[in-house]
C-alpha positions as CSV (number, residue, x, y, z in Angstrom):
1,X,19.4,17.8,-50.5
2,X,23.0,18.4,-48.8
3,X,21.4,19.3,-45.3
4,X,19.2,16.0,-45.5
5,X,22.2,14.0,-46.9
6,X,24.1,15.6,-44.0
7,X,21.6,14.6,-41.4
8,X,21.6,10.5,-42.2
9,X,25.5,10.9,-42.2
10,X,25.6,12.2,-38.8
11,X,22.8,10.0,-37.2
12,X,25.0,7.3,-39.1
13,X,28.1,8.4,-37.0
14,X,25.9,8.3,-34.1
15,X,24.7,5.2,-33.8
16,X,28.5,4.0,-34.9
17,X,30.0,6.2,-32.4
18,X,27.8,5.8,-29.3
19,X,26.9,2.0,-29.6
20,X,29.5,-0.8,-29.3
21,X,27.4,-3.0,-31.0
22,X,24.8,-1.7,-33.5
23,X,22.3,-4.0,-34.1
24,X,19.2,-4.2,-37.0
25,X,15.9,-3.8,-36.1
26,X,12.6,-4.4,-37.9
27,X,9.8,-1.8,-38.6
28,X,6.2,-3.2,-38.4
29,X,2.5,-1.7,-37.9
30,X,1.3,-2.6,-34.8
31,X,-2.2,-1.0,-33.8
32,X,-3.5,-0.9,-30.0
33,X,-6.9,-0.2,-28.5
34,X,-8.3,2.6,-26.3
35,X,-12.3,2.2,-25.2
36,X,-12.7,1.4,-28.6
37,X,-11.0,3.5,-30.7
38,X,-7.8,1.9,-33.0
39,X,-4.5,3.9,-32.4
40,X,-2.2,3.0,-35.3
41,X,1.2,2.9,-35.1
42,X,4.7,1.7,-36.0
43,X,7.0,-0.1,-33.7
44,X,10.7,-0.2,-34.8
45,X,11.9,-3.6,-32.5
46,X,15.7,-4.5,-32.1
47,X,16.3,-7.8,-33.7
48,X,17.8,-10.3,-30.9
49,X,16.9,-8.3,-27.6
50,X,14.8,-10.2,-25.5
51,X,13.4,-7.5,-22.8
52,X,14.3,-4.0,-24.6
53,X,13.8,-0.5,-23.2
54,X,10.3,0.9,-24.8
55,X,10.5,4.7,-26.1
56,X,7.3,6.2,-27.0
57,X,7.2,9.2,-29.5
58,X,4.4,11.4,-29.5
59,X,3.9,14.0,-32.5
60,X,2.9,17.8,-32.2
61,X,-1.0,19.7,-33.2
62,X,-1.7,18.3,-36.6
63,X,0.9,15.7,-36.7
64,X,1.4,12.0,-37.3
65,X,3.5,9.2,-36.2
66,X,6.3,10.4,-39.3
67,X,7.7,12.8,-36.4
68,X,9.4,10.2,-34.7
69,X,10.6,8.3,-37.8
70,X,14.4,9.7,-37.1
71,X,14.3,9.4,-33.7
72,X,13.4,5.7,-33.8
73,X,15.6,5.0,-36.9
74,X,18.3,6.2,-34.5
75,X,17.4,4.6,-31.3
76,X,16.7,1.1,-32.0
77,X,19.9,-0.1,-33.6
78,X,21.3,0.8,-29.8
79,X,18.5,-1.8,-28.5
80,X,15.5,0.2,-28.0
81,X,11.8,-0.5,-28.9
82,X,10.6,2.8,-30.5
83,X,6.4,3.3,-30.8
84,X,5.3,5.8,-32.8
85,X,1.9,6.5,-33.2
86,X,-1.1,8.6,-34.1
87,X,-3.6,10.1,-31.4
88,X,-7.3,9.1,-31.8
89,X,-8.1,12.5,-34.3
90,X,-4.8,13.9,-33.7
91,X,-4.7,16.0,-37.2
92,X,-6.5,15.6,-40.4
93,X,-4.0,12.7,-41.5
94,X,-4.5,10.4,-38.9
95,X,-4.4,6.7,-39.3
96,X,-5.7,6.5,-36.0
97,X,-9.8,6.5,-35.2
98,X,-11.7,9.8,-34.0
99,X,-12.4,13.0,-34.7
100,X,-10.7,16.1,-34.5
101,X,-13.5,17.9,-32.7
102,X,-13.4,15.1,-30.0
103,X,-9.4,15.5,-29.6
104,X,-7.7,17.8,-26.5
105,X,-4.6,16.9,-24.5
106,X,-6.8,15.2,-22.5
107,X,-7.5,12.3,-24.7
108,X,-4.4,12.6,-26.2
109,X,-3.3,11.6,-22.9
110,X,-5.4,8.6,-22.5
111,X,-3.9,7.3,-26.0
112,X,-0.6,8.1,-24.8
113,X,-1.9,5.7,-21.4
114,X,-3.3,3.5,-23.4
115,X,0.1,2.8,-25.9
116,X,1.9,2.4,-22.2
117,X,-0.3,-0.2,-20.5
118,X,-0.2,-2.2,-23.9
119,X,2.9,-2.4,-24.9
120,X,4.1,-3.2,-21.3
121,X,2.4,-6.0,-21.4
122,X,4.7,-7.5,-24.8
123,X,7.1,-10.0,-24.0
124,X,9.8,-8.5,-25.8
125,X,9.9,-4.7,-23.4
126,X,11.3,-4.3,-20.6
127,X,8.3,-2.2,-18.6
128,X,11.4,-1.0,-16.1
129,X,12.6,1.2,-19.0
130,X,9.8,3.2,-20.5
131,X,11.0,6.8,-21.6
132,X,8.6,9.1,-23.4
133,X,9.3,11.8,-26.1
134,X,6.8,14.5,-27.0
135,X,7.2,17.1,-29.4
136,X,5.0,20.3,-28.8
137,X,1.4,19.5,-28.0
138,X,2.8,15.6,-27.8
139,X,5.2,17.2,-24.9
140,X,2.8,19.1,-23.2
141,X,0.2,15.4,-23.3
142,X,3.7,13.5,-22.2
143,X,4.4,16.1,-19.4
144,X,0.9,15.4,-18.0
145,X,1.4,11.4,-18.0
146,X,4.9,11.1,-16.7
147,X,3.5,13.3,-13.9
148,X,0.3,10.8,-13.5
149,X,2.4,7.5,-14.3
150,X,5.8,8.4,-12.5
151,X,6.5,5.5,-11.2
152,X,6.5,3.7,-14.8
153,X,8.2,6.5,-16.8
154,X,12.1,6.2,-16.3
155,X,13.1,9.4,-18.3
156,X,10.9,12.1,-19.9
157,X,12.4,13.8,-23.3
158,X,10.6,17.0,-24.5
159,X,10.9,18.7,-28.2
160,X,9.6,22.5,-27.3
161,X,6.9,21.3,-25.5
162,X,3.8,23.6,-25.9
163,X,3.3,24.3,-22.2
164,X,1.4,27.5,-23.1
165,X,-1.8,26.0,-24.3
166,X,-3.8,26.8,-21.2
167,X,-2.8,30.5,-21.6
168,X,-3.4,30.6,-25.8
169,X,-7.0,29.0,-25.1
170,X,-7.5,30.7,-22.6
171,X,-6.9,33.9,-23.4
172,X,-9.0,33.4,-26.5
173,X,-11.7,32.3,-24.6
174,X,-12.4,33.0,-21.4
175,X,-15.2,30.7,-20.9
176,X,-16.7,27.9,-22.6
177,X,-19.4,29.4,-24.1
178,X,-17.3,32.2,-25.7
179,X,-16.1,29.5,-28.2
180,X,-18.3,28.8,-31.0
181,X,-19.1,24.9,-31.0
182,X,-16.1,24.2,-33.8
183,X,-12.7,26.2,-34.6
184,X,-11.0,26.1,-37.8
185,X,-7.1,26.0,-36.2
186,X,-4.3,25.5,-38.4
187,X,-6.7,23.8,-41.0
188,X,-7.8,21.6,-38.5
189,X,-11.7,21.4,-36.7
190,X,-11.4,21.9,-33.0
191,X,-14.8,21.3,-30.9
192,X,-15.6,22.2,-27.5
193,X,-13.5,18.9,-26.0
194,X,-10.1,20.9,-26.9
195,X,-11.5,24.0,-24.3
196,X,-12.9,21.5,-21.8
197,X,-10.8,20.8,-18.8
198,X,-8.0,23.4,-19.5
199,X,-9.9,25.9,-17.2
200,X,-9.2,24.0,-14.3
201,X,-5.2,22.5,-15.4
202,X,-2.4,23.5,-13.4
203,X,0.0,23.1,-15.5
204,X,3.1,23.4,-13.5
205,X,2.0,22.2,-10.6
206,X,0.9,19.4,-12.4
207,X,3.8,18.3,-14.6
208,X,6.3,19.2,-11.7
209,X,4.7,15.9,-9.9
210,X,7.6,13.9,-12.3
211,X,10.9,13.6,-10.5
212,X,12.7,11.5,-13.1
213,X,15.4,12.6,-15.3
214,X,13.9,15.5,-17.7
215,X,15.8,16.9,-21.4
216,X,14.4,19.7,-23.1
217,X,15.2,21.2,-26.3
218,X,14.3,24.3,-27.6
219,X,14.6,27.5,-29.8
220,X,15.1,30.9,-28.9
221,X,13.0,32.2,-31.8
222,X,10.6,29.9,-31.6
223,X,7.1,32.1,-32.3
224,X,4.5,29.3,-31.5
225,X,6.0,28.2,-28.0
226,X,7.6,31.2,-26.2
227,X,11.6,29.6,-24.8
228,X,10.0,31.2,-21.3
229,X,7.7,28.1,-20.7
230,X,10.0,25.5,-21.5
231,X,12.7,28.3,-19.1
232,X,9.7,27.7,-16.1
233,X,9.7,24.1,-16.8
234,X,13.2,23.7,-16.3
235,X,12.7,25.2,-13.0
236,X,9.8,23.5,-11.9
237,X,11.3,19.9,-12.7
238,X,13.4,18.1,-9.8
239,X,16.3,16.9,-12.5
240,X,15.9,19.1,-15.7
241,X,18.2,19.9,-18.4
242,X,17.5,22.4,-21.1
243,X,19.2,23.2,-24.3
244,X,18.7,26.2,-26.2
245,X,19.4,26.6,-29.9
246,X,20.1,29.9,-31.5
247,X,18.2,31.0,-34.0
248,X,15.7,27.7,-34.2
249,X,12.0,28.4,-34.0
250,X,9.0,26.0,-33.6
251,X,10.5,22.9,-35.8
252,X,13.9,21.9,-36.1
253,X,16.2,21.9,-38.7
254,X,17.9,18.5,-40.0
255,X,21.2,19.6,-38.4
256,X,19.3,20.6,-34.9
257,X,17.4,17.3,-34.6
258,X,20.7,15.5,-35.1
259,X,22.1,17.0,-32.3
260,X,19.2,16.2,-30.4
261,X,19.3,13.0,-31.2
262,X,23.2,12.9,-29.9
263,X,22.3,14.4,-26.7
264,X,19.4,12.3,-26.3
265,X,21.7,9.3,-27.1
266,X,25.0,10.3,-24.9
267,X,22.9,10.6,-21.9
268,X,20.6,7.2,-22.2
């Protein structure tokens, strides 16, 4: 209860410290549409700002749109539109349509599409400030469409982005038809769209296609995403910054993900 009661104080300083003018900001469901499918989300809008900067917060393997709830809570009292959202069968809680067995980082990324062209279109974003924030498997999906949407994406943000998903799949099975037609991972039922597509993904040479502004954040005990990808990434980026935190694995602490939030913050 202290470390969480710790964690609001410091975002509180934050936002007090970093922003002249703190302003409120209302939280509403807003749901958007891709080829059919609903994608449910929460938009967190600054009250009184006309054209704001749009953030979009995409969760990890088996998350939901409650990932970004501290970044966003953060975030738009400086001004900023903050979307978070569930991918179409992004984890058994979903609130979004589709299936798990139909989910990969390849539809993940047409959500992620989708969510942009959308909510670019609103009245009240400025679609010259779009910066994306992905956390894990949500990093690795918003790696792939800063690289495909550069010229829209102002700043990419990435939360131990698991880069090594082509290698883990891969490795597992080496072909298609070495997987059986669903996978139990992490509780959650993976089909053959997961595998399809990954065979052929350059990875680096794919997401080094962004030359914006990259921050990445990671943990040098983290045991689902080895630091070494997010090390490559760094390296493969044009303008990349990465910060490592001792002793963190995959999942921040309260304390960690403030300070995140600070850097994040201090260089927007």
């Amino acid at each position: 209860m202290k470390r969480v009661l710790a964690f609001f104080l410091l975002l509180a300083a934050l936002v007090c410290s970093c922003a002249p003018k703190p302003c409120t900001f209302t939280q509403e469901e807003l749901c958007l549409e891709r080829d059919g499918k609903t994608i449910y989300g929460i938009l967190f809008r600054p009250d009184g700002v006309k054209r704001a900067p749009l953030i979009i917060v995409s969760h990890g393997f088996g998350g939901t749109h409650q990932f970004g709830k501290a970044y966003a809570e953060a975030l738009a009292p400086l001004g900023n539109a903050v979307y978070c959202y569930d991918f179409c069968g992004g984890s058994n809680w979903s609130r979004s349509d589709g299936s798990t067995t139909e989910m990969s980082i390849f539809s993940e990324a047409e959500d992620l599409k989708a969510v942009i062209d959308q909510l670019s279109e609103k009245d009240f974003i400025n679609p010259k400030h779009i910066t994306l924030i992905g956390e894990s498997q949500g990093g690795m999906v918003s790696s792939l469409v800063a690289a495909e949407r550069k010229d829209q994406v102002e700043k990419l943000i990435l939360i131990y982005p698991a880069l090594c998903i082509k290698d883990d799949w891969v490795t597992m099975y080496p072909t298609l038809e070495d997987m059986p037609d669903t996978v139990d991972f992490w509780g959650i039922k993976l089909g053959h769209a997961y595998l399809e597509g990954l065979y052929n993904l350059d990875v680096y040479g794919t997401i080094g296609r962004y030359e914006g502004p990259v921050q990445i954040f990671h943990g040098d005990e983290d045991r689902v995403v080895n630091l070494s990808y997010s090390e490559k990434a760094q390296e493969t980026y044009k303008n990349a910054t990465l910060t490592v935190f001792p002793g963190e694995g995959h999942g921040f602490t309260p304390e960690t993900q403030a300070k995140v939030i600070e850097s994040i913050i201090q260089k927007r």
